[in-house]
N, C-alpha and C positions, 0 to 999 in steps of 0.2 A: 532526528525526526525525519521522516520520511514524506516529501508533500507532492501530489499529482497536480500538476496545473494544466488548467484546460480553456484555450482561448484560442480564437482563431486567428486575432491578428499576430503573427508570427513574430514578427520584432518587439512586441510587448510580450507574448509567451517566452521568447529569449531575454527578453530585459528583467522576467519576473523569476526566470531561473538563476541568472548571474545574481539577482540580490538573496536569495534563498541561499544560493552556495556559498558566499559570502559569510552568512551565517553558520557554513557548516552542518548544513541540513541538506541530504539526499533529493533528489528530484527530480520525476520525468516529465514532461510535456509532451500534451497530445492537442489534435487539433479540429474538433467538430464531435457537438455532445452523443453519436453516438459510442465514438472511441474511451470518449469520458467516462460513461455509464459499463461500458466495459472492464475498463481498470481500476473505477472505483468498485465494482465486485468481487476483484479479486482480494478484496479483504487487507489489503499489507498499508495501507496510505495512516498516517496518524491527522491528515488533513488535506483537501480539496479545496484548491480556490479555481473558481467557477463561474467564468464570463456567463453572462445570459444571454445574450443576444449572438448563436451560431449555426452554421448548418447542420441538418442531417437530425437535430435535436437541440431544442434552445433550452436552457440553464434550470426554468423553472420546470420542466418535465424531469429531466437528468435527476434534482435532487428530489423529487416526488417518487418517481423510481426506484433510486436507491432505497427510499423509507419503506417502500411498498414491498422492497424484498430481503427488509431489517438488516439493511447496512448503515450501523450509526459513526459512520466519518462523519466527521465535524466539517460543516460546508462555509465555506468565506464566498458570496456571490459576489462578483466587480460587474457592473454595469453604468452604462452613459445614461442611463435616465435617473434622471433626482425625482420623480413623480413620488407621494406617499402610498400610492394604490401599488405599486411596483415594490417597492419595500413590504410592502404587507402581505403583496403577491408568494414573495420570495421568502420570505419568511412562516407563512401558512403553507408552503411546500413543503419546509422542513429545512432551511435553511437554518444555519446560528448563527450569521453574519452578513453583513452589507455594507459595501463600500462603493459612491459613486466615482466613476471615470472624471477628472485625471486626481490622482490621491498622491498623496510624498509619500517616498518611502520608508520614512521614520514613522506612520501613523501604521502603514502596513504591515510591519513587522512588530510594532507594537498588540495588531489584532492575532495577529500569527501564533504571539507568546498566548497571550491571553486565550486564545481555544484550544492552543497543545494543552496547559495548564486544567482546563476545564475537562479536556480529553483524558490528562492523566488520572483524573480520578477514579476512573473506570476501566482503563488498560488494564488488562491482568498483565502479570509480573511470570507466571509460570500455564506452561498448555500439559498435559498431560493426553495421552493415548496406550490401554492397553496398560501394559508395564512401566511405562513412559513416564518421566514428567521431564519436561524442558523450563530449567530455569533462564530465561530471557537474558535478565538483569549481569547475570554471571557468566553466560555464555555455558551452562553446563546443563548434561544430559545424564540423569539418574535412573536407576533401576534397582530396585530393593536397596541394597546397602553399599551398590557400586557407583561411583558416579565417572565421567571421562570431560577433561575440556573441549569445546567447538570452536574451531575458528569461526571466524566475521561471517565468511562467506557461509561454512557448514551449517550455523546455528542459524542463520537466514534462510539456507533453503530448507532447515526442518522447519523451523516456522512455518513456512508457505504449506509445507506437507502435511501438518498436522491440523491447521487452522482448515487445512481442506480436506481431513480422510477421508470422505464421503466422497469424495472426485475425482477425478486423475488430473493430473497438475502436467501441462504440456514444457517441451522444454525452453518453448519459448519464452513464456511467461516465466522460468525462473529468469532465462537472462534478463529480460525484459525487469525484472523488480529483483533482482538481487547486483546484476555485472550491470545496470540502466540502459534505455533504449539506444545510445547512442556510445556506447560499447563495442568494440571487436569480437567481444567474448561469440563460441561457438560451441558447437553442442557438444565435442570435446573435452572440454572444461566442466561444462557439467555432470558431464559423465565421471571424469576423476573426482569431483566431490560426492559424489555421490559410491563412488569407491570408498571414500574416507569414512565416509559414515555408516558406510554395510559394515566395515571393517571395527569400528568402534559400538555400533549394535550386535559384534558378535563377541567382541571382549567382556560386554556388560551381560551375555546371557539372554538380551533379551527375544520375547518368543516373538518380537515385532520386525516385519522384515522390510526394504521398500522393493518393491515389484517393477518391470520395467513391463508398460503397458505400449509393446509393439510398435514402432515407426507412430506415438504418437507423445510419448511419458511416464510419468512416475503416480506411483499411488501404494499408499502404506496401505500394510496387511498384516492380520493377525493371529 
C-alpha cells in the first residue's frame, strides 16, 4: 500500500512514516496542504492521512479539493480538536475518517487497514491504454495474445503513465512516487526504465509508444 502523509509537525510526520514502514507499506511525507493537494493528484496514493490544521492550506480545503477534482483517495484527517462541529466539518469535505490528536498507534493502523479494505473494493486490478492492458496484480503487460513480465520499478512507472495519458508525467514525479522523495534516485535511472519498457513494448508489437516530452517527461502515445 502506498500512503501520503501530510502534517506539518515534522517529528510526528517522521514518527507516522516509521510506523507505516513498519507495516511494510510505501510512504512519502510532505509538509503544508498545498504540497498535499498536489500529490494527492497525482493519483498513485491508496490513502491520505491529513492533519488539518497547516500552512499554505488547511486539511479541510485539501480534502474538499481533491473531491472537487474527483480524486477518490480515502482521506484519514488527524487533528487536535475533539469539537463535533469539526468532525462533521471534515467529514462533509469528504473526508472517510477522523482521528483526534494524541491517538495509539494500534487504533491507527487499525483505521489504516480498515480504509485500504474499503479502498479495495474499488481499485481496479488491470488499466488498459490503446493495445494495452496492464495487469497490476501480476506485474504483467499484455497486448493481443503476447504478454512480457515488469519489474517493481517498470510496472510502477507504467502505472503512473497510464493512469495519466492525457498528461505528461515529469520525471520528477516518477522518482518522487516510484524511487520516494527521500531517494538518491536521478533522472538517469529513469531514464534506463524507461529503456526497458520501450524495449518490451517493442517485443509485444505494440503500436503504443512512450514519448520523451523535452527537458520536461514522459507521455504515452498512440
Amino acid at each position: 500500500m502506498n500512503i501520503l502523509i501530510v502534517e506539518d509537525e515534522r517529528r510526528l510526520a517522521d514518527a507516522l512514516k516509521q510506523i507505516m514502514k513498519s507495516q511494510k507499506y510505501r510512504c512519502d511525507a510532505v509538509y503544508n496542504g498545498e504540497d498535499g493537494l498536489d500529490f494527492a493528484l497525482c493519483g498513485d496514493y491508496d490513502l491520505v492521512i491529513l492533519d488539518v490544521m497547516m500552512p499554505k492550506m488547511d486539511g479541510f480545503l485539501v480534502v474538499q479539493k481533491m473531491r472537487e477534482k474527483k480524486c477518490a483517495t480515502p482521506v484519514l484527517l488527524l487533528t487536535a480538536k475533539d469539537e463535533i462541529s469539526d468532525k462533521v466539518q471534515g467529514l462533509d469535505c469528504g473526508a472517510d475518517d477522523y482521528m483526534t490528536k494524541p491517538f495509539s498507534t494500534e487504533e491507527l493502523l487499525a483505521r489504516v487497514r480498515a480504509l485500504s479494505r474499503r479502498q479495495g473494493e474499488v481499485v481496479l486490478d488491470k488499466l488498459s491504454f490503446s493495445d494495452l492492458t496492464l495487469d497490476l496484480s501480476a506485474s504483467a503487460l499484455l497486448c493481443g495474445a503476447k504478454s512480457v513480465h515488469l519489474g517493481f520499478k517498470e510496472n510502477e512507472i507504467l502505472k503512473i503513465l497510464m493512469s495519466n495519458a492525457q498528461t505528461i508525467t515529469t520525471k520528477e514525479t516518477l522518482i518522487t512516487k516510484v524511487w520516494g522523495m527521500e531517494s538518491d534516485a536521478e533522472d538517469n535511472n529513469v531514464e534506463a526504465h524507461i529503456s526497458f519498457l520501450r524495449k518490451k513494448l517493442s517485443f509485444l508489437g505494440s503500436k503504443v509508444s512512450i514519448e520523451t516530452v523535452r527537458k520536461i517527461g514522459y507521455k504515452l502515445q498512440s
